[in-house]
N, CA, C and O atoms as a GROMACS GRO file, in nm:
protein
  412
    1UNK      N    1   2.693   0.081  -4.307
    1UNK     CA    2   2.752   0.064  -4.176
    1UNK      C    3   2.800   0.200  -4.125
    1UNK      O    4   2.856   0.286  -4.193
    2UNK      N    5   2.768   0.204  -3.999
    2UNK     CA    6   2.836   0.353  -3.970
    2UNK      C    7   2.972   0.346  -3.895
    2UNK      O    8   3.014   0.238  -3.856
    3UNK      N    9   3.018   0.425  -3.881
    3UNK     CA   10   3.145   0.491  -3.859
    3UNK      C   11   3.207   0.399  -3.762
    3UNK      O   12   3.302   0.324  -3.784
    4UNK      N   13   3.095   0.424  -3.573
    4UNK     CA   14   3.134   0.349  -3.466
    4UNK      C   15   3.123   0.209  -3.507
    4UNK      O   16   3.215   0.142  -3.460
    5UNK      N   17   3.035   0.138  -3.584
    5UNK     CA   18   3.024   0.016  -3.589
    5UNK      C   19   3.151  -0.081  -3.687
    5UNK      O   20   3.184  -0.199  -3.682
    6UNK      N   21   3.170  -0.035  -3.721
    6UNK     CA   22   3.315  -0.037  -3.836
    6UNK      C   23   3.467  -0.021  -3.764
    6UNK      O   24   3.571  -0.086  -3.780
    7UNK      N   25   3.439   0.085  -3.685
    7UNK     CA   26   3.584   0.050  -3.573
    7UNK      C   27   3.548  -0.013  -3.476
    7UNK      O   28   3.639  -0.014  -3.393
    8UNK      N   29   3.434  -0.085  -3.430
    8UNK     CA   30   3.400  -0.188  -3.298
    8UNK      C   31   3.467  -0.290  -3.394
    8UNK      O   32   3.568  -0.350  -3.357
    9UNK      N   33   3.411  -0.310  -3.514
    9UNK     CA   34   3.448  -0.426  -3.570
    9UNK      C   35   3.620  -0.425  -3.632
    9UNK      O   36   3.688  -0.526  -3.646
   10UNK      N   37   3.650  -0.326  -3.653
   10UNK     CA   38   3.812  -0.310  -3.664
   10UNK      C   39   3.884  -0.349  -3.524
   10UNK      O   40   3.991  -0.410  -3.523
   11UNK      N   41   3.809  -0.303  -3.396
   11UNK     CA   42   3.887  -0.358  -3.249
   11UNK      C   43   3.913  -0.502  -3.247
   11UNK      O   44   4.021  -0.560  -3.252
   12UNK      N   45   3.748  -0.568  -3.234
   12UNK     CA   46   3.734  -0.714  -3.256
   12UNK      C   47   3.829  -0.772  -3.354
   12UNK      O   48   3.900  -0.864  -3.313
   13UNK      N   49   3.842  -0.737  -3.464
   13UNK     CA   50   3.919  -0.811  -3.539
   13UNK      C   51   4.047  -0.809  -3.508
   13UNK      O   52   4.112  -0.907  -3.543
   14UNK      N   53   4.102  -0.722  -3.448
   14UNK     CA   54   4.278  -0.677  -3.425
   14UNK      C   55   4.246  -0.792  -3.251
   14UNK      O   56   4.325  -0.877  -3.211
   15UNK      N   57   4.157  -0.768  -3.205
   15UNK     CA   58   4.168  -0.858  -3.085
   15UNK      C   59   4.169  -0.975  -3.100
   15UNK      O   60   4.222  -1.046  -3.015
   16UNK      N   61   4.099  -1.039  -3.234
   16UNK     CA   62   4.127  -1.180  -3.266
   16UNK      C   63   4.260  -1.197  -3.331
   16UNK      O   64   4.333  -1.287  -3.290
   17UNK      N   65   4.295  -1.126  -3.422
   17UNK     CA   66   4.405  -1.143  -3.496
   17UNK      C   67   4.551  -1.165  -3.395
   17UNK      O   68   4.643  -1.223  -3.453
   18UNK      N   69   4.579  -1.118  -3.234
   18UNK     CA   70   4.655  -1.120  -3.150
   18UNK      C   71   4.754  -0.954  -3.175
   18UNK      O   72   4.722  -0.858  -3.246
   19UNK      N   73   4.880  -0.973  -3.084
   19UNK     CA   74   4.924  -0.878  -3.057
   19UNK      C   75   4.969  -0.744  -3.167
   19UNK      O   76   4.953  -0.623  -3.149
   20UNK      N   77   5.024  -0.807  -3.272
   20UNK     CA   78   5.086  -0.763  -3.371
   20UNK      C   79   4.997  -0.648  -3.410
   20UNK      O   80   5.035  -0.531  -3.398
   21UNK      N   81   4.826  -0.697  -3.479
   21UNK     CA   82   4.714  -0.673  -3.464
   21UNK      C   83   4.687  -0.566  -3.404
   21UNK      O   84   4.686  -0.460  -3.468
   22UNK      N   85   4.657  -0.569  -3.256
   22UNK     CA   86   4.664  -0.437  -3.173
   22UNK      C   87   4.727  -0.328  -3.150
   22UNK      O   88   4.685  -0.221  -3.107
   23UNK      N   89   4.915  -0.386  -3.207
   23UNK     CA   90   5.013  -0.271  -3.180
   23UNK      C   91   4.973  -0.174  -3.330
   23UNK      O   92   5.003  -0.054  -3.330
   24UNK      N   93   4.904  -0.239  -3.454
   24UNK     CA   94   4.881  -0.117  -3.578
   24UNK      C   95   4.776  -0.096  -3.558
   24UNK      O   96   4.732  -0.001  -3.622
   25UNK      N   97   4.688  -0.161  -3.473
   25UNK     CA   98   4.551  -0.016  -3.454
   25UNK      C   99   4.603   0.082  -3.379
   25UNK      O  100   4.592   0.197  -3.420
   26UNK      N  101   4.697   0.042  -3.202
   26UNK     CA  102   4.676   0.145  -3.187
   26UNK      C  103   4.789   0.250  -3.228
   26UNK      O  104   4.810   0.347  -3.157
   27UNK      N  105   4.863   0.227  -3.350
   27UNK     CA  106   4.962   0.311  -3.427
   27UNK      C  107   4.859   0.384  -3.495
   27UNK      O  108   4.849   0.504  -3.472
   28UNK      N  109   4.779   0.329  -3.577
   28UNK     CA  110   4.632   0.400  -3.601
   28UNK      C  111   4.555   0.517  -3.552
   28UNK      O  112   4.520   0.628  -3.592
   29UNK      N  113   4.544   0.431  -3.438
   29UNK     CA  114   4.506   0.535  -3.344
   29UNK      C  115   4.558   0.658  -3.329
   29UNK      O  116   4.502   0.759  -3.371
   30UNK      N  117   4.682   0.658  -3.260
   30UNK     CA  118   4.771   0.795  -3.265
   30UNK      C  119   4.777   0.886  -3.391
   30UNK      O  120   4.753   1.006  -3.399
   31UNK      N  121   4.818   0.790  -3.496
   31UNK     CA  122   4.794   0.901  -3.645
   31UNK      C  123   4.655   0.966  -3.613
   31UNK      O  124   4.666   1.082  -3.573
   32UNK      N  125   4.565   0.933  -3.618
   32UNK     CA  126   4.424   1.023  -3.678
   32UNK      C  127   4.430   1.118  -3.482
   32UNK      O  128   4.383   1.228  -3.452
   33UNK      N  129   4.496   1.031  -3.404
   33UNK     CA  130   4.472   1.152  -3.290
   33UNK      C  131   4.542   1.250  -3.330
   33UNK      O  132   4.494   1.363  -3.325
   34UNK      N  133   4.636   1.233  -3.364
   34UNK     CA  134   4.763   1.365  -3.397
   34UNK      C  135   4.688   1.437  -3.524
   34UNK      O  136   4.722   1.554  -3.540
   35UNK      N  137   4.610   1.394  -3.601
   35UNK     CA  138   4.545   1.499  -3.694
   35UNK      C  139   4.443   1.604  -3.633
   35UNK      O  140   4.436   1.725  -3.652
   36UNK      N  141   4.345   1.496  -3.535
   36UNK     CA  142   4.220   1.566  -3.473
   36UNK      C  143   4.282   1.677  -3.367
   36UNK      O  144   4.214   1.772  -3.327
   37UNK      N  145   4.403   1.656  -3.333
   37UNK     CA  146   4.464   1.776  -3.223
   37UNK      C  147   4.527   1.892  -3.330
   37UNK      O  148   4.525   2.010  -3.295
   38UNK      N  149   4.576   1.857  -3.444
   38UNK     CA  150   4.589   1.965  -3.544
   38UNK      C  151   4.490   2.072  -3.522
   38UNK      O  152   4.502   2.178  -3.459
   39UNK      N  153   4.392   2.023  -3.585
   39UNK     CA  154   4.252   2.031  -3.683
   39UNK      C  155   4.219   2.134  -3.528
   39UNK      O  156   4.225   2.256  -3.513
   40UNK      N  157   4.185   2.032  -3.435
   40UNK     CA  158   4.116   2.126  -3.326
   40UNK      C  159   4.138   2.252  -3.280
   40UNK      O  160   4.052   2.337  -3.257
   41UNK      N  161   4.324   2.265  -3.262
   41UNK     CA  162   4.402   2.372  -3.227
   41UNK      C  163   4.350   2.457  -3.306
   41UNK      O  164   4.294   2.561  -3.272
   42UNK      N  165   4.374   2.396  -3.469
   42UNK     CA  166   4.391   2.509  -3.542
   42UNK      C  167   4.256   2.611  -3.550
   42UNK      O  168   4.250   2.734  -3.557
   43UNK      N  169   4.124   2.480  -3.544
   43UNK     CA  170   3.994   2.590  -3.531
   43UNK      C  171   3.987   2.681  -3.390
   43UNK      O  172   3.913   2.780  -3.384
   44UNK      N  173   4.060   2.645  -3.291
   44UNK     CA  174   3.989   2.666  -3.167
   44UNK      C  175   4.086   2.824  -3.168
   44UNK      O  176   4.030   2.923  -3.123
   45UNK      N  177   4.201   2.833  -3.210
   45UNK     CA  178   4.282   2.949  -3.286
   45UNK      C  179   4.210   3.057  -3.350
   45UNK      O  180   4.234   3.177  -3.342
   46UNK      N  181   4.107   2.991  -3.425
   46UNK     CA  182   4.009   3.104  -3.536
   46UNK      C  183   4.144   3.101  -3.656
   46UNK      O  184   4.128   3.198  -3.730
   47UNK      N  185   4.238   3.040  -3.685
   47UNK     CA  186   4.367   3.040  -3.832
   47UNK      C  187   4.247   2.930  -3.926
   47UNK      O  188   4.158   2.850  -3.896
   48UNK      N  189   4.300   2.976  -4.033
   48UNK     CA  190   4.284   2.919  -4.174
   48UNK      C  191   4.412   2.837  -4.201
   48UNK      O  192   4.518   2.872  -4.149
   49UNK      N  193   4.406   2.740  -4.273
   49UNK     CA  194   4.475   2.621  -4.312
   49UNK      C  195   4.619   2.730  -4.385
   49UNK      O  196   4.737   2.731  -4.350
   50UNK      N  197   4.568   2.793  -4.465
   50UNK     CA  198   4.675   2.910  -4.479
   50UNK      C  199   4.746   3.006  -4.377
   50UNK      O  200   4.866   3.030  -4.384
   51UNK      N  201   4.692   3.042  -4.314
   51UNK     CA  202   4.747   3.138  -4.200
   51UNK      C  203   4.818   3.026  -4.110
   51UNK      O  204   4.933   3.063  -4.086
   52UNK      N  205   4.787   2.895  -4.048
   52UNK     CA  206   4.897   2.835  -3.996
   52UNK      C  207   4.979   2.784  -4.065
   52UNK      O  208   5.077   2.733  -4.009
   53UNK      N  209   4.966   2.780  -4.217
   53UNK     CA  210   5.113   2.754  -4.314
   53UNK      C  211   5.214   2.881  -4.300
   53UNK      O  212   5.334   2.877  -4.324
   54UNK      N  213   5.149   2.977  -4.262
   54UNK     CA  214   5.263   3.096  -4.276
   54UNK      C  215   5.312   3.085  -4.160
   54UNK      O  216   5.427   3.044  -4.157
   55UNK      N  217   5.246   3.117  -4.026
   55UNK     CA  218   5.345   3.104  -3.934
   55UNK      C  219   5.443   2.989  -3.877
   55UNK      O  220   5.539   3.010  -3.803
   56UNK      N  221   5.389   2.830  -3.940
   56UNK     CA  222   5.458   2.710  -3.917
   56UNK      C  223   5.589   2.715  -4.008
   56UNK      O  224   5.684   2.660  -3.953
   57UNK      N  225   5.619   2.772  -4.146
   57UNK     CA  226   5.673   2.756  -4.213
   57UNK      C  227   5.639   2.666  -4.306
   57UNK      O  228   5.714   2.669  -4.403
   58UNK      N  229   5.538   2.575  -4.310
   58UNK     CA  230   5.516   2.428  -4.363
   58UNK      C  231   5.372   2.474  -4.479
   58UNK      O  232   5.280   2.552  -4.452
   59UNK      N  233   5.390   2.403  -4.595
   59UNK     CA  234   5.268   2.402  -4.704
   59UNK      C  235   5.126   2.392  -4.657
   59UNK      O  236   5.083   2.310  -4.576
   60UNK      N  237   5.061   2.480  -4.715
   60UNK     CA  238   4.928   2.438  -4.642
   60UNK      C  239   4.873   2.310  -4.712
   60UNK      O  240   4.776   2.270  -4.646
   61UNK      N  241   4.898   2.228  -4.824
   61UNK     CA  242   4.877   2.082  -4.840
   61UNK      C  243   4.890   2.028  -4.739
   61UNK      O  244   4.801   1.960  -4.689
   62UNK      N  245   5.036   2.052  -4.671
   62UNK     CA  246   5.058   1.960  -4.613
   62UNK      C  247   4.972   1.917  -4.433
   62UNK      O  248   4.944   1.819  -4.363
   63UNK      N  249   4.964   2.065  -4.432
   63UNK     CA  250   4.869   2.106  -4.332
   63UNK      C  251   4.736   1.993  -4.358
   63UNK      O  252   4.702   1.894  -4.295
   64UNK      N  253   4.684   2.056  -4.476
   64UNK     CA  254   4.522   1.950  -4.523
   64UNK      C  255   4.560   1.795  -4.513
   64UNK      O  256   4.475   1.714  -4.475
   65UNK      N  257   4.678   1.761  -4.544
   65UNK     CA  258   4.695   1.615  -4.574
   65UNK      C  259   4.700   1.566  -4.373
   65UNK      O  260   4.617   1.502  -4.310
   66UNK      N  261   4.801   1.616  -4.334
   66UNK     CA  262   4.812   1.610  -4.168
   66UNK      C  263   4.679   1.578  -4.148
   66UNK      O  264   4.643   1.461  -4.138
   67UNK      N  265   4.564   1.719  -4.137
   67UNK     CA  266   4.423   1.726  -4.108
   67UNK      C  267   4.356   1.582  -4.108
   67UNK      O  268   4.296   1.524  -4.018
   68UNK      N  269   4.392   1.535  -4.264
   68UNK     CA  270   4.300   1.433  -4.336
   68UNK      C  271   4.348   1.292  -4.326
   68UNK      O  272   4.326   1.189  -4.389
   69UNK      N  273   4.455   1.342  -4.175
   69UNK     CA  274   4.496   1.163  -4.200
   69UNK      C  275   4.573   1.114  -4.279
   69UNK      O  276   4.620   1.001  -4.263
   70UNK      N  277   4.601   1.189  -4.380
   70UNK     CA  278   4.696   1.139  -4.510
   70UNK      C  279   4.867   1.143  -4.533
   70UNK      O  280   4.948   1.087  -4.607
   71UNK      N  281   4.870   1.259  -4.407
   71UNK     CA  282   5.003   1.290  -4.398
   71UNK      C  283   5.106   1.233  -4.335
   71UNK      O  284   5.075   1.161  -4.240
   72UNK      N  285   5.240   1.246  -4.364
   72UNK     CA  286   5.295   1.132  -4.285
   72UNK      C  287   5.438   1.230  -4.236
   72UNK      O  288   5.551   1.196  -4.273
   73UNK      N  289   5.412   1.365  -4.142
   73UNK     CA  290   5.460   1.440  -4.119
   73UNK      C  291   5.619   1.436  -4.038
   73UNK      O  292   5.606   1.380  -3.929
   74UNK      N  293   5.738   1.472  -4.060
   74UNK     CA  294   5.864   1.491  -3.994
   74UNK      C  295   5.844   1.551  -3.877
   74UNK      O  296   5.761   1.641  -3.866
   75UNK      N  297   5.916   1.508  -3.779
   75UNK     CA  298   5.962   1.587  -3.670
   75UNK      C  299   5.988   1.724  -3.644
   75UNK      O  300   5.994   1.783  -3.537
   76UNK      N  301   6.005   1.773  -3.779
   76UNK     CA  302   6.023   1.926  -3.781
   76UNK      C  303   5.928   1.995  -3.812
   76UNK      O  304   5.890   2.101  -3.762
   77UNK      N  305   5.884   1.932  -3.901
   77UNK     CA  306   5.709   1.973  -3.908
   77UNK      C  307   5.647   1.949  -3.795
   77UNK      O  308   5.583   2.043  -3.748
   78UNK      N  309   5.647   1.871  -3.750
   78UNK     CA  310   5.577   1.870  -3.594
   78UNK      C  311   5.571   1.969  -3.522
   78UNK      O  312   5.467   2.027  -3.490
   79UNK      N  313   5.749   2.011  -3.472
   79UNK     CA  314   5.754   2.090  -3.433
   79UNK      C  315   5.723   2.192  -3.463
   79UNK      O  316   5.676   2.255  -3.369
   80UNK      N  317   5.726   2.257  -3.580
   80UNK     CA  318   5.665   2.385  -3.621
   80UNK      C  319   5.521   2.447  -3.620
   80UNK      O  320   5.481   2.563  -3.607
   81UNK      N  321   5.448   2.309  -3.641
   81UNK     CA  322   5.309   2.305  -3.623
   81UNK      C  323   5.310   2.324  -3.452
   81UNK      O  324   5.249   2.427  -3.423
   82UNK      N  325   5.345   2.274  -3.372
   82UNK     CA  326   5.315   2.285  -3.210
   82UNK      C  327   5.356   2.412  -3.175
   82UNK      O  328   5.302   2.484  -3.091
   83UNK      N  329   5.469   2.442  -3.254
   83UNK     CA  330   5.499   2.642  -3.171
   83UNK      C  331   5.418   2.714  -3.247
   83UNK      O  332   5.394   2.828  -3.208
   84UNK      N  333   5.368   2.676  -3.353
   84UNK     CA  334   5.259   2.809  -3.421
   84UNK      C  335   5.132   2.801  -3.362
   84UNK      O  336   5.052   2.895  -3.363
   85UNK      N  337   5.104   2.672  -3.299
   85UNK     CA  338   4.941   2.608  -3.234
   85UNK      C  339   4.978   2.657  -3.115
   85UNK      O  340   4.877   2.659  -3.045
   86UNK      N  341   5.117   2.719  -3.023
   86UNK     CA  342   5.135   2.712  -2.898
   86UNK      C  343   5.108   2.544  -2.779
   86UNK      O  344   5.049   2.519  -2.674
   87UNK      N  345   5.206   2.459  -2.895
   87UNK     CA  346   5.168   2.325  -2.791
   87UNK      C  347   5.335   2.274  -2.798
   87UNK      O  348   5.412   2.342  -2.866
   88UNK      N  349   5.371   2.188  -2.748
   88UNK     CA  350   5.452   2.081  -2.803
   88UNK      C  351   5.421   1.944  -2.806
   88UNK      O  352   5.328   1.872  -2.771
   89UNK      N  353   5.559   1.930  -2.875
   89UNK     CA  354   5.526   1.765  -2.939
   89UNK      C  355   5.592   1.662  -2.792
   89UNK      O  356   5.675   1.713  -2.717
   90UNK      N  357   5.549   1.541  -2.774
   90UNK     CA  358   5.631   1.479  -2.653
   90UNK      C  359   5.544   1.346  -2.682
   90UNK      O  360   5.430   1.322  -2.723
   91UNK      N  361   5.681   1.255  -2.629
   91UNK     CA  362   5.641   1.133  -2.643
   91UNK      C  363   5.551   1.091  -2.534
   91UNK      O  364   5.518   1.180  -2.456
   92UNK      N  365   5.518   1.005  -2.520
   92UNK     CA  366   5.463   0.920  -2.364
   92UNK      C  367   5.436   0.824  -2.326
   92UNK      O  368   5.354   0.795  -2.413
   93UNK      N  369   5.436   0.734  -2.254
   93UNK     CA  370   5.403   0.592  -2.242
   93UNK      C  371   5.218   0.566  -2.240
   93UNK      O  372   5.122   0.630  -2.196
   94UNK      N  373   5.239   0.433  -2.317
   94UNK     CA  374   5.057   0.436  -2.305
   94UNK      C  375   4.975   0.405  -2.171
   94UNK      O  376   5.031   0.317  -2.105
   95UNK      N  377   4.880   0.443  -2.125
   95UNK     CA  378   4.834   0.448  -2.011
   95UNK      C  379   4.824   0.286  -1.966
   95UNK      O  380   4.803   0.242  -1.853
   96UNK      N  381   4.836   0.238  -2.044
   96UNK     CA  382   4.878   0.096  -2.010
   96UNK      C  383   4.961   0.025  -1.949
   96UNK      O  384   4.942  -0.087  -1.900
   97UNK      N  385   5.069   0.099  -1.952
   97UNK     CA  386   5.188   0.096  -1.918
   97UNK      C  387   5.258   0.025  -2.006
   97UNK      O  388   5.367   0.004  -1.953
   98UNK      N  389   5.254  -0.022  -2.112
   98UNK     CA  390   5.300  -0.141  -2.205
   98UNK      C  391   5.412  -0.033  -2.282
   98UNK      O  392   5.362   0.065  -2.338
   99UNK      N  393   5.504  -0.044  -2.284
   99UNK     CA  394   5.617   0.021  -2.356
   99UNK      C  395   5.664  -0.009  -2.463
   99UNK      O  396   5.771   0.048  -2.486
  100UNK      N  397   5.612  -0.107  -2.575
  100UNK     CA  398   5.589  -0.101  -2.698
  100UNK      C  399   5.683  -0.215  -2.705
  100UNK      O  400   5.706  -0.269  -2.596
  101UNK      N  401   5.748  -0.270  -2.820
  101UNK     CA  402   5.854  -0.332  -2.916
  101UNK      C  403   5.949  -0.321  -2.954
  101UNK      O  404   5.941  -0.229  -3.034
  102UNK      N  405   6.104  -0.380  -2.948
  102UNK     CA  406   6.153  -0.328  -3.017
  102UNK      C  407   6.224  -0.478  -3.155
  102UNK      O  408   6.335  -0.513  -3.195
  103UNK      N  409   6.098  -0.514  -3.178
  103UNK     CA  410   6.105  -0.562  -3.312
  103UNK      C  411   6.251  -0.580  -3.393
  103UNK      O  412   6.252  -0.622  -3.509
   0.00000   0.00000   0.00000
């Protein structure tokens, strides 16, 4: 099975399953976006996984784990990663307008 066909079928299923369902894909979602905007910065920079550990302050594991989806990064790390990438971090409402839960 490839890649797209596996998250069509991950949508479908969170769309049958109801709301709950949809709110952890698209928590999902955001994790691996917040890696791919890492990852991108950091190539589009010309830095090595090392060279943005030095100027972020932060491990370059932790950097790879971020990258790989695996990481489950602090606010301060955030931040450090966005002033060494030249970005910041900011919340936002989803284009949906749906303003989430408070569970």
């Amino acid at each position: 099975m490839r890649f797209e066909e596996y998250v069509r079928r991950v949508e479908t299923e969170a769309a049958e399953a109801g709301p709950a369902a949809q709110r952890q894909l698209a928590l999902f979602r955001s994790h691996y976006r917040l890696a791919r905007q890492v990852l991108q910065r950091r190539r589009a920079l010309g830095l090595t996984q090392e060279q943005l550990a030095a100027a972020a302050d932060v491990r370059q594991s932790e950097i790879s784990r971020i990258e790989n989806g695996r990481g489950n990064p602090t606010v301060l790390t955030l931040a450090r990663l966005a002033d060494a990438l030249g970005l910041e971090v900011s919340l936002r409402l989803p284009s949906d307008g749906a303003t989430g839960s408070a569970d």
